[in-house]
C-alpha positions in Angstrom: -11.8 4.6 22.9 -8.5 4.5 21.6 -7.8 6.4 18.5 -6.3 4.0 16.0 -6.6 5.8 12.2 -6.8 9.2 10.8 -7.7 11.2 7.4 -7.4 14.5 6.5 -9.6 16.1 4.0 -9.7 19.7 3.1 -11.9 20.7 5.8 -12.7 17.6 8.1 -10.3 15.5 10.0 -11.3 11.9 11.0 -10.5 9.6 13.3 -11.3 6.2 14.2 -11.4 4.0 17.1 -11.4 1.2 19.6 -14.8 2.1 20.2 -16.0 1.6 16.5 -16.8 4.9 15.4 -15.5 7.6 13.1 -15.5 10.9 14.4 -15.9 14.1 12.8 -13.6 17.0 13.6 -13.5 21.2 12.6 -9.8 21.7 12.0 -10.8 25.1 13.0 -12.6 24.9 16.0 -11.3 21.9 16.8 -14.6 20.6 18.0 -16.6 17.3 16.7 -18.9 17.9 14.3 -20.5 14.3 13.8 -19.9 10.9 14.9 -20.5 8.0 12.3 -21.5 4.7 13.5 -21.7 1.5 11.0 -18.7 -0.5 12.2 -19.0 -3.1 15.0 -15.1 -3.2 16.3 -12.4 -1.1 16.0 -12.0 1.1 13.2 -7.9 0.6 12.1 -7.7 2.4 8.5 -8.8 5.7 7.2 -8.9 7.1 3.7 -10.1 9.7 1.7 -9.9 9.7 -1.9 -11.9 11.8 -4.3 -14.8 12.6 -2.6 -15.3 9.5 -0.6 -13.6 8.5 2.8 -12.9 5.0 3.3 -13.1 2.8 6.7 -11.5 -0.4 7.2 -12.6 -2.3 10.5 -11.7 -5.7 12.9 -14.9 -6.2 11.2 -13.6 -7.1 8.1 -15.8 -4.4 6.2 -14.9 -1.0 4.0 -17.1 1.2 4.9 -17.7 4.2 1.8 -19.0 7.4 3.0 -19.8 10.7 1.2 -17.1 13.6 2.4 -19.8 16.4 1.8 -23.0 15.1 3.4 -21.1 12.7 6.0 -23.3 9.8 4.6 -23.3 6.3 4.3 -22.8 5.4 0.8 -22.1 1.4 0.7 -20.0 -1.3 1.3 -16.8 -2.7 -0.6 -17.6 -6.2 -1.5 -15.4 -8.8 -3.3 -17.6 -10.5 -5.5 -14.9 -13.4 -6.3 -15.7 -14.7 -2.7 -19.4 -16.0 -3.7 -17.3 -17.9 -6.1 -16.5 -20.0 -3.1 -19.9 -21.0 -2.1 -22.8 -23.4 -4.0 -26.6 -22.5 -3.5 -26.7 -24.8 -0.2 -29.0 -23.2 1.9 -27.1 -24.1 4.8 -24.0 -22.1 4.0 -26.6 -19.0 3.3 -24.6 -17.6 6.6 -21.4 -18.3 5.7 -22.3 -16.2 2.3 -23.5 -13.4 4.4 -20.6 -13.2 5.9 -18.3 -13.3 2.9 -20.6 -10.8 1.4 -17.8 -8.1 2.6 -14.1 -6.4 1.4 -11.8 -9.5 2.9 -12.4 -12.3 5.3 -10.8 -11.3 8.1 -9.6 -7.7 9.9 -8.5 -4.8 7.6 -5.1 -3.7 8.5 -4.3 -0.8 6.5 -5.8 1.4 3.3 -4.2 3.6 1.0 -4.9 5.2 -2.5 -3.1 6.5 -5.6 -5.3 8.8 -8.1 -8.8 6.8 -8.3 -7.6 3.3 -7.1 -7.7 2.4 -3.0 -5.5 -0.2 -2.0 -6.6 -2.2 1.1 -5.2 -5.0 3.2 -5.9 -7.8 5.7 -5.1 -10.7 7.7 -6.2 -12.5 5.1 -3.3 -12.4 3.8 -4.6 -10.1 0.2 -3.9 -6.9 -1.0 -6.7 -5.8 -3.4 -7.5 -2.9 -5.7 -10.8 -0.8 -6.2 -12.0 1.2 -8.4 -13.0 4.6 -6.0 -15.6 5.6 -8.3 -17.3 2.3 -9.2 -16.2 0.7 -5.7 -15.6 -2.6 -7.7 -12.5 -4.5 -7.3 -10.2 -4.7 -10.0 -7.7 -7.1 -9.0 -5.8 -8.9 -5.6 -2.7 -10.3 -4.9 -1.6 -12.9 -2.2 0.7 -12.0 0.0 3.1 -15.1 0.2 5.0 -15.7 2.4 5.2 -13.0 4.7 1.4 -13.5 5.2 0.4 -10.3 6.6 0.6 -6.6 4.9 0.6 -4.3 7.6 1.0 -1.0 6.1 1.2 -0.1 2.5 2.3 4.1 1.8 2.8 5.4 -2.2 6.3 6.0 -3.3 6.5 8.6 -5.3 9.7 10.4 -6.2 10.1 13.5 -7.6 10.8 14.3 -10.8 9.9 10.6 -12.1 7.1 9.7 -13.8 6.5 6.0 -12.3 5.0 5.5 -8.5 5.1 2.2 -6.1 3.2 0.5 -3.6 5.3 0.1 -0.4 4.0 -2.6 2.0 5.1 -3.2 5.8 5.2 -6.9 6.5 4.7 -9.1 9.3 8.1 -10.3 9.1 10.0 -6.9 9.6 10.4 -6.5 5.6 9.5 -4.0 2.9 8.0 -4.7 -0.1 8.2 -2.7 -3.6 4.7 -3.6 -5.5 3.5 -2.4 -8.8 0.7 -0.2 -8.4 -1.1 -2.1 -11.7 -0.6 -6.0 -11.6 0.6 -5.8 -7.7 3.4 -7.8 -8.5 6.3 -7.3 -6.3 9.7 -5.4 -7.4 11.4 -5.6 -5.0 12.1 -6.1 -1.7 15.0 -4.8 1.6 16.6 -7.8 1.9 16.9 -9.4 -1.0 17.9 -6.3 -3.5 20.8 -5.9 -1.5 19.3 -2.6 0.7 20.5 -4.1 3.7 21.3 -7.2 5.7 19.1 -9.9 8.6 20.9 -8.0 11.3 19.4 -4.5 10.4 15.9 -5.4 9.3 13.1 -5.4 11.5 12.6 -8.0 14.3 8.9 -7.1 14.4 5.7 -5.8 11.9 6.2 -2.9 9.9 3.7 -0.7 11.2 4.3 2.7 9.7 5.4 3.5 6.5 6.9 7.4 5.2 8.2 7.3 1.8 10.1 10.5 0.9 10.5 12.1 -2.1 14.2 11.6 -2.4 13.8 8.0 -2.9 14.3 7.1 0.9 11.8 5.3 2.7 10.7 5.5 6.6 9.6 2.7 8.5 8.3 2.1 12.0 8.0 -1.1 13.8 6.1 -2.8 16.7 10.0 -3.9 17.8 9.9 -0.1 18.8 12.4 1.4 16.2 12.2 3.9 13.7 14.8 3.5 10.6 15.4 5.2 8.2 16.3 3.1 4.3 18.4 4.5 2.0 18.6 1.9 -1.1 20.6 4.4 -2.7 23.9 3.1 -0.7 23.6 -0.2 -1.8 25.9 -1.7 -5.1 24.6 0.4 -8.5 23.7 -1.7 -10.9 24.8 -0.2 -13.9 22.2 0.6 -16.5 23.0 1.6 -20.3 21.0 5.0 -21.4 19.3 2.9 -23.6 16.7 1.0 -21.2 15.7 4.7 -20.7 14.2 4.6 -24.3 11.0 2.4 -23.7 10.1 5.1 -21.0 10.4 8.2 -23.8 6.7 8.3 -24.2 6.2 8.8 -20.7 9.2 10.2 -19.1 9.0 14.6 -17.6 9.8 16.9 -20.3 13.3 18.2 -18.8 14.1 14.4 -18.3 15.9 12.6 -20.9 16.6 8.8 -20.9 20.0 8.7 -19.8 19.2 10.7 -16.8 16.3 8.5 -16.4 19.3 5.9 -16.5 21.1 7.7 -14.4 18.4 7.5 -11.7 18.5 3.9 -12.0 21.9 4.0 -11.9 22.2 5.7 -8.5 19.7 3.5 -6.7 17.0 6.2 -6.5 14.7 4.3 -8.4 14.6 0.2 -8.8 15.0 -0.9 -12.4 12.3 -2.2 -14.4 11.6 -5.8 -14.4 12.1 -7.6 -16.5 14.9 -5.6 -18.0 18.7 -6.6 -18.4 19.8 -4.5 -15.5 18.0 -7.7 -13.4 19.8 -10.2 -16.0 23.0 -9.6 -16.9 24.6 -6.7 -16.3 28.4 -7.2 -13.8 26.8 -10.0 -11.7 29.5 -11.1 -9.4 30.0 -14.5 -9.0 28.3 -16.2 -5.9 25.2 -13.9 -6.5 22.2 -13.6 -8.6 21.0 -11.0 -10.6 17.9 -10.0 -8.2 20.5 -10.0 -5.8 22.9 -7.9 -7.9 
């Protein structure tokens, strides 16, 4: 079938498909080594992390399977979703079927040191542990609904990382890669305008070091977002203080400022740059 996901590991590539299985490549040889069946549609999402590789299916299931031995390890399940059900023995079915990672098909997985990010047409975002494979929290998605893609945005030189999410409405989202709460987001931080942003779902996400982000749509575009042209908000060195503890060693906080300053990196919520700081009359500070 149609290949539809891919991982990379150190010495396997995968790929999923339309046809429901992962297959098992030699980057080498370039031959298939193994073919792993447990999915019963089309496998969308690929992921490894650690020493696990992670599956996301139309099937609504996370598949975990062992890198080294190519084995089935388990399931991801939310355990909040039994919450929704009494001990009627007619809904014993219905609890069956909840007893999976979401309620409806994955659409995209992605990871940041020993946390894996999925999401869904359910309309969630959820965290796991990669170790435990317990989830630790969820956020809905509202209201753009859908999450189609989600990439880490990591920039050099700072100490701080993001969760970038594709939407079903052409936008990009800016989440915290704790609480999931959003940051930001194109339009309304002032990146860009209705005219530019995506008539269709965000597909493909590329964040680049630099701060810039690359996006790819089912309206057949590819752009390119540079944040960093938008209006700076201007930051005092000071709000670089609370980051001391945890800022590089050859950064200081008024070039952690300075970042903010330049658009490179949004500032933190919460924070007077979002508050008060030269907010022109006929906007808001979010919009500033």
């Amino acid at each position: 079938g149609a290949v539809k996901a891919i991982a990379i590991s150190k010495n396997k590539i995968f790929t999923g498909g339309a046809d429901g299985v992962i297959a098992v490549w030699n980057p080498k040889t370039l031959q298939s080594e193994k073919i792993l069946r447990k999915h019963t549609n089309v496998v969308c999402a690929l992921r490894v992390c650690g020493t696990f590789l992670f599956s996301g299916s139309h099937d609504t299931n996370v598949f975990v399977w062992h890198i080294n031995s190519l084995d089935f390890k388990n399931a991801l399940h939310d355990k909040s979703l039994d919450d929704q059900l009494d001990d009627d023995p007619r809904k014993k079915d219905l609890k069956k079927k909840l007893n999976k990672a979401h309620t409806d098909r994955i659409t995209d997985i992605t990871s940041y040191a020993n946390i894996v990010y999925t999401a869904a047409w359910d309309c969630y975002i959820k965290a796991w542990d990669s170790k435990k494979l317990i989830m630790l929290r969820k956020v809905f998605v509202y209201p753009v609904g859908i999450c189609w893609s989600m990439a880490i945005r990591s920039i050099k030189g700072y100490p701080e990382s993001y969760l970038v999410c594709g939407t079903g409405d052409g936008d990009i989202e800016v989440r915290n890669l704790r609480n999931l709460k959003k940051i930001a987001n194109m339009y309304d931080c002032g990146w860009t305008n209705k005219r530019l942003v995506h008539k269709s779902w965000v597909k493909c996400l590329l964040p680049l070091q630099d701060g810039r982000i690359v996006s790819a749509s089912e309206d057949w575009s590819v752009k390119v977002w540079d944040h960093r042209g938008a209006p700076p908000v201007p930051v005092p060195p000071s709000v670089g203080q609370q980051y001391r503890g945890n800022l590089p060693k050859n950064m200081t906080a008024a070039q952690y400022a300075q970042m903010v300053r330049s658009g490179r990196i949004p500032p933190p919520a919460g924070t007077a740059p979002y508050q008060q700081y030269n907010v022109p009359n006929g906007q808001t500070a979010v919009q500033r």
